[in-house]
N, C-alpha and C positions, 0 to 999 in steps of 0.2 A: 481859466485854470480850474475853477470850482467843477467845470461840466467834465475835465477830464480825469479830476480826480474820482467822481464819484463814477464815470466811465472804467477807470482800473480799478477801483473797490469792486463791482460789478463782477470784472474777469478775476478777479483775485476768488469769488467767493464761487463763481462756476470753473474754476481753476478745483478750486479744493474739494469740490464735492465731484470731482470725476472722477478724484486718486483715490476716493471714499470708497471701503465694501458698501454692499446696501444695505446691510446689518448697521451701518456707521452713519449714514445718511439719515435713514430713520428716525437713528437716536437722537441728530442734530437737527431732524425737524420736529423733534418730540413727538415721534409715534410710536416708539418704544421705550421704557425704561431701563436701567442698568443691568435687569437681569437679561435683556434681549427677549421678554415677552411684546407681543403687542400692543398696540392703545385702544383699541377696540376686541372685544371677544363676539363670536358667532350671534350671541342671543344679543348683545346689546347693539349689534349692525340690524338683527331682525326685528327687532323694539323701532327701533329710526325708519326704517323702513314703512312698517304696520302702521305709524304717526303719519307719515307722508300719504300714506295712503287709504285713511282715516279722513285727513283734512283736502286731500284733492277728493276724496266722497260726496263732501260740505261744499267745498267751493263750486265745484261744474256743474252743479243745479243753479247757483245763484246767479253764475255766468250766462249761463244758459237764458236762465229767466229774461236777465240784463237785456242780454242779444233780443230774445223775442219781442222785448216792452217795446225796444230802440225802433224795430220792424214795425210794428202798430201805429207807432208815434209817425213815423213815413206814409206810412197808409193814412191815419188820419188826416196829415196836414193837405195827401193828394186830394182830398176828400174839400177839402176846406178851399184847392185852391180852384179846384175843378167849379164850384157854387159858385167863387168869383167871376171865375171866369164866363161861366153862365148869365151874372148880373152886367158883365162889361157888352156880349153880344145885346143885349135885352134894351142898352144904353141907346146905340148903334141901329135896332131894329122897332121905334115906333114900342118899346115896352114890350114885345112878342115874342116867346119865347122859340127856343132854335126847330122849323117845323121839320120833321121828316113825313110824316101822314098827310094824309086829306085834310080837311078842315072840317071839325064838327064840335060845337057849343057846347056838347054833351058827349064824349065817346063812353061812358059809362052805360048809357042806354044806346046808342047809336053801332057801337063796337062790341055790344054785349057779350055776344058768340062769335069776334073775330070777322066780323062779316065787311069792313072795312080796314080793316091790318094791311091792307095790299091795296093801292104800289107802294111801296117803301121809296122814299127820298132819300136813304141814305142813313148814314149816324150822326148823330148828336156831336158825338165826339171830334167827329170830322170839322163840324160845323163850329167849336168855340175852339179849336186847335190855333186859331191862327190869336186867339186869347189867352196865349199860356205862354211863358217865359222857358220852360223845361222843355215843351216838345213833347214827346211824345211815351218816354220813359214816364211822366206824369199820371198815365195814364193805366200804370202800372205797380202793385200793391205786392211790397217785397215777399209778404204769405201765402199770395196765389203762388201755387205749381202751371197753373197757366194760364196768363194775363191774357192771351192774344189768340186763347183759344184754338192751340192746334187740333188738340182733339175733338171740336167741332168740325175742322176741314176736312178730318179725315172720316165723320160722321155723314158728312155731308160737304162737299168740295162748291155749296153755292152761299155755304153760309156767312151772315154780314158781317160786317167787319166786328169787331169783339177788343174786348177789356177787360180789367179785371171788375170794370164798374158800370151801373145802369142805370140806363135814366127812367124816370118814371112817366110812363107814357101820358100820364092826363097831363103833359106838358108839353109833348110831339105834335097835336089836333089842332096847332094854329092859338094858343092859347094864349091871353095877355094878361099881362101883370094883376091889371086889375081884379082878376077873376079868382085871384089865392086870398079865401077870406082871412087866413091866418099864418101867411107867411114863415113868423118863427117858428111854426108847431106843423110845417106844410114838408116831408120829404121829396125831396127834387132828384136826388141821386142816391143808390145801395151799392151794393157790392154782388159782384155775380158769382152764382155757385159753378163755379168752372171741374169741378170732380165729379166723378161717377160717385153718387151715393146710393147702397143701399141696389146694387142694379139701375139707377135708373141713371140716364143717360146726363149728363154735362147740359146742363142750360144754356143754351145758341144762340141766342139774341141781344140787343144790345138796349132794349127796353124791355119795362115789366109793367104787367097790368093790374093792376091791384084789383080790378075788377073782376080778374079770371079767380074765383075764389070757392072755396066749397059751401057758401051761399048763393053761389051762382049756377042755375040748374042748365044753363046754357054754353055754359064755361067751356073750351074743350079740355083746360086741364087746370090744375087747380097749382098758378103761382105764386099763392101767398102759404101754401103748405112749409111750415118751418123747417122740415126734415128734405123735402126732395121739390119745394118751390125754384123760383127764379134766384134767389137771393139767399147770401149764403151768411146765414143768420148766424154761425159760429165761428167764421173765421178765427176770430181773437180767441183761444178760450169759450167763453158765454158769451161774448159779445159780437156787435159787427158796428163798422163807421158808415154811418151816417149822414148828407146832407144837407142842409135846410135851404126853402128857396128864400130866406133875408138873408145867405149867406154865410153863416154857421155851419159846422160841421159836430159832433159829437158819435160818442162809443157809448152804443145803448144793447142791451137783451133785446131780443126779438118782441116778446110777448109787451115791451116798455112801448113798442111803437105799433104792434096790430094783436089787438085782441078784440075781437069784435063780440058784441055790439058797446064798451066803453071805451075802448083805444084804437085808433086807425089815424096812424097820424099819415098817410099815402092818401088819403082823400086832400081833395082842392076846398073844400064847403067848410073845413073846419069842424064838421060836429063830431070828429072822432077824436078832438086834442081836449075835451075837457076832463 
């Protein structure tokens, strides 16, 4: 009984407001007053408005910001899961990290000028995929415009397989655990500059050589250049993520991790982390 009455209150009250002028309507939803003026005048609808659109000014930066942090925060954690996943093969393989190269005790002298880079074994990434829960999306950092490196194929239709992230190659040359004198302070994985900066073409490869450097007179190109290197030193803002080979990942400045001759945290030896 209660549902039907307040069912005919309902039609009683769209009943009355159809026989209404709209002059009468108005007044009974109080948008007019008794002289039949409005409730609102032109300047005080243009007030409301300028307010709304004052405060959406303030707000869609902040959002914005929000949405970017939330992107980093994804990237990081890839960052963090990718190290693991690196420690789980490493479990699996005699302490050895995943080799794509020759084997050489030194590639920093041995690989000085790229003279051993070739044959490639493949990616890294290939190699600890079957050590990720995610697959392969993982492997992909919501800020890259191109994780998987199309505009390398079409630079070049031989180039390796690609990500938005790179390994550090003193860790491809057959390398074993033991040989990282400083594990937490040791970068194991970066982030790859996959855009044309500046002219110069998208970074193709799926490791970086910290030894190709502009101390190195043999170098053929200089991949630790912060601007048009291997590694894409701004991604975030200032920053970029980071992996450590104990498994940590962090969001650091470029110049926090390679300034030589007192920061080089991309060395195996440790003498660049004090």
């Amino acid at each position: 009984m209660r549902d039907q009455k307040v069912y005919a209150t309902t039609n009683q009250v769209a009943a009355t407001f159809i026989w209404l002028k709209p002059r009468q309507v108005w007044r009974r939803l109080g948008m007019m007053d008794a002289m039949g003026r409005g409730g609102f005048t032109l300047i005080e609808l243009l007030v409301v408005i300028a307010i709304i659109a004052i405060l959406a000014a303030l707000l869609f930066p902040v959002f914005a910001g929000v949405k970017q942090s939330s992107k980093q925060s994804v990237c990081l954690s890839n960052s963090r899961q990718i190290v693991t996943a690196d420690l789980l093969y490493l479990s699996d393989y005699d302490s050895t990290y995943p080799q794509t190269r020759q084997s050489s005790s030194n590639p920093a002298v041995d690989d000085v000028n790229g003279s051993i880079d070739e044959p490639s074994f493949g990616s890294v990434f290939n190699l600890i995929q079957p050590y990720v829960k995610a697959g392969i999306r993982l492997f992909s950092c919501p800020v890259d415009p191109d994780p998987f490196g199309k505009q390398c194929l079409l630079l070049d239709p031989d180039a390796p397989d690609l990500t938005s992230y790179l390994a550090n190659a003193y860790f491809v040359f057959g390398l074993n655990e033991s040989q990282v004198a400083a594990p937490a302070n040791t970068i194991s994985f970066s982030e790859r500059r996959s855009e044309t900066t500046d002219g110069a073409d998208p970074y193709c490869d799926n490791v970086y050589r910290p030894w190709f450097n502009s101390l190195n007179p043999q170098a053929p190109e200089d991949e630790m250049d912060p601007a048009l290197g291997a590694v894409a030193t701004q991604r975030h803002a200032t920053h970029s993520n980071f992996g450590f080979a104990d498994g940590h990942a962090k969001s650091l400045a470029w110049t926090a991790t390679y300034a030589p001759p007192q920061v080089n945290l991309h060395r195996i030896d440790g003498a660049g982390s004090n």
